[in-house]
N, C-alpha and C positions, 0 to 999 in steps of 0.2 A: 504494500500500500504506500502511495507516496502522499508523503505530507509534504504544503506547500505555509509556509510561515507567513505573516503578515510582511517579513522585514523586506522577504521573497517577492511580494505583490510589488512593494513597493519600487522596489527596485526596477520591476519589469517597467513601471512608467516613467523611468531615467531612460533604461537600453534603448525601448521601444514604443518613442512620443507619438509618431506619426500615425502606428497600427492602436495604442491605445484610443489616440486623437477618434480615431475614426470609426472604433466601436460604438463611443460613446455618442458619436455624430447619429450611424445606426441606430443605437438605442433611441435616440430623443426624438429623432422621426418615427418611430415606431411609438410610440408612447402619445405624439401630438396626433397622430392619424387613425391612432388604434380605434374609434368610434365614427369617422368616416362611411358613410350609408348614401344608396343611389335614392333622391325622391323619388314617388312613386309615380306610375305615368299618370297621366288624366286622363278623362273623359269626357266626350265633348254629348252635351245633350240638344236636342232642339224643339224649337214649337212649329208651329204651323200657322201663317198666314194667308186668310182668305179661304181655306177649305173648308167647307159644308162636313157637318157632323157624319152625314153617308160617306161621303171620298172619303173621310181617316178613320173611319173604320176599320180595316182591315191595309196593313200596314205591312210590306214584303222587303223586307231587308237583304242585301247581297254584299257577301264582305270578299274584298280581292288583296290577294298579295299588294303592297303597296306600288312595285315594279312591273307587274302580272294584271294587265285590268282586264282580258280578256275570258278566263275561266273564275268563274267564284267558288270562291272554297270553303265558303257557309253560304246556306239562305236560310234565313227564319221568316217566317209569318206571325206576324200579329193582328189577332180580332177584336174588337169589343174591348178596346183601351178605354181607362176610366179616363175623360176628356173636362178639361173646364174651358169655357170659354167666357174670352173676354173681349167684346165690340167682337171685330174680323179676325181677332187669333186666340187658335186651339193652345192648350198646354195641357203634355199629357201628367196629371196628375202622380200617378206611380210607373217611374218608368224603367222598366225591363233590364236589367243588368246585358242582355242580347240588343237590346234595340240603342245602348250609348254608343258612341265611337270614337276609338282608340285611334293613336295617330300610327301605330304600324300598319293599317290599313287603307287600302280604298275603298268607297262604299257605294252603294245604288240605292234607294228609297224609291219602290215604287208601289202609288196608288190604284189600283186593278180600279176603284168605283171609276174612275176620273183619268184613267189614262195616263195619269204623270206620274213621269222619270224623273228624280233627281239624281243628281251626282254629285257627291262629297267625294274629293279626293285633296291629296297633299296637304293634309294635316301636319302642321310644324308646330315640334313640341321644344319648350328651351329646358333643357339636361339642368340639373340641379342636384347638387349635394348638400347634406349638413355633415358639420366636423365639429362637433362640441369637445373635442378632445378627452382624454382619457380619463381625467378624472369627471367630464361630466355627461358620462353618459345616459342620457337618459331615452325613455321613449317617443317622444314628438316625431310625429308625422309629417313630414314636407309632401309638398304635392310642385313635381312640371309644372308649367305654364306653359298654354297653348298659346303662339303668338302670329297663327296664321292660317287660312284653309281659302280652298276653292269648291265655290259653289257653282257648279252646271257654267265649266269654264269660267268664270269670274273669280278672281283673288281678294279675299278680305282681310285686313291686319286685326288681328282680336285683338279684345280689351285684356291684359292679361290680369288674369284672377278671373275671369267671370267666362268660366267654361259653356256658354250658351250661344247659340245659335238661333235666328229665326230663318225657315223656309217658306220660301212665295208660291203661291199655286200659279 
């Protein structure tokens, strides 16, 4: 067994400044980043302007590779969404963890009552971290920021914080 002395440690930081130097460098970056976490992405929800309580009725969702708009690689349907309206626009009251949208994708929204296609694509999301550092780690949730989409070819700069959208009939 080898025993190593204090007098021993000490010494090694005379012989060897530059390889101590640089442990401790090691260490204190690892100590400041050790709680380093990716926010989480968002989701973008929306309402409906100008659609008749029959068109959004029944709500056909089509989610595509973001690169990929050609083949969909989900579609859901949705019936009989609990709907409020206010003047000329719908909001859907409780809505679908399937019917938000996430910025890795592109999307299709279409209305079978009413014949319309939308298109949501190029959803940009802005990357965020917290780093409360090592001794303060705690729980808090960051959330992305959506700071941009295109609707049925048109590009809009969102409000960042305020993951909503309105759709035109």
């Amino acid at each position: 067994m080898v025993e190593v002395t204090l007098h021993q440690i000490l010494l090694s930081f005379y012989k060897y400044p530059d390889e101590i130097h640089f442990f401790f460098i090691i260490v204190f970056i690892l100590f400041v980043t050790a709680c380093e976490k990716q926010c989480v992405v968002p989701e973008l929800y929306f309402s409906l302007i100008g659609f008749s309580d029959t068109e959004a009725d029944t709500i056909i969702l089509r989610r595509f590779e973001k690169n990929n708009s050609s083949t969909p690689i989900d579609t859901f349907a949705f019936h009989q969404l609990v709907i409020n309206r206010s003047n000329d626009t719908l909001e859907i009251a409780s809505m679908p963890v399937n019917l938000s949208l996430r910025t890795e994708y592109n999307y299709e929204i279409y209305f079978p009552e009413g014949g319309r296609l939308i298109t949501v694509t190029n959803i940009i999301e802005e990357k965020r971290s917290s780093n409360k550092g090592l001794f303060n780690c705690n729980k808090e949730q960051c959330l992305n920021g959506i700071t941009g989409y295109t609707v049925d070819g048109q590009f809009s700069t969102a409000i960042v914080g305020w993951q909503f959208i309105y759709l035109k009939k």
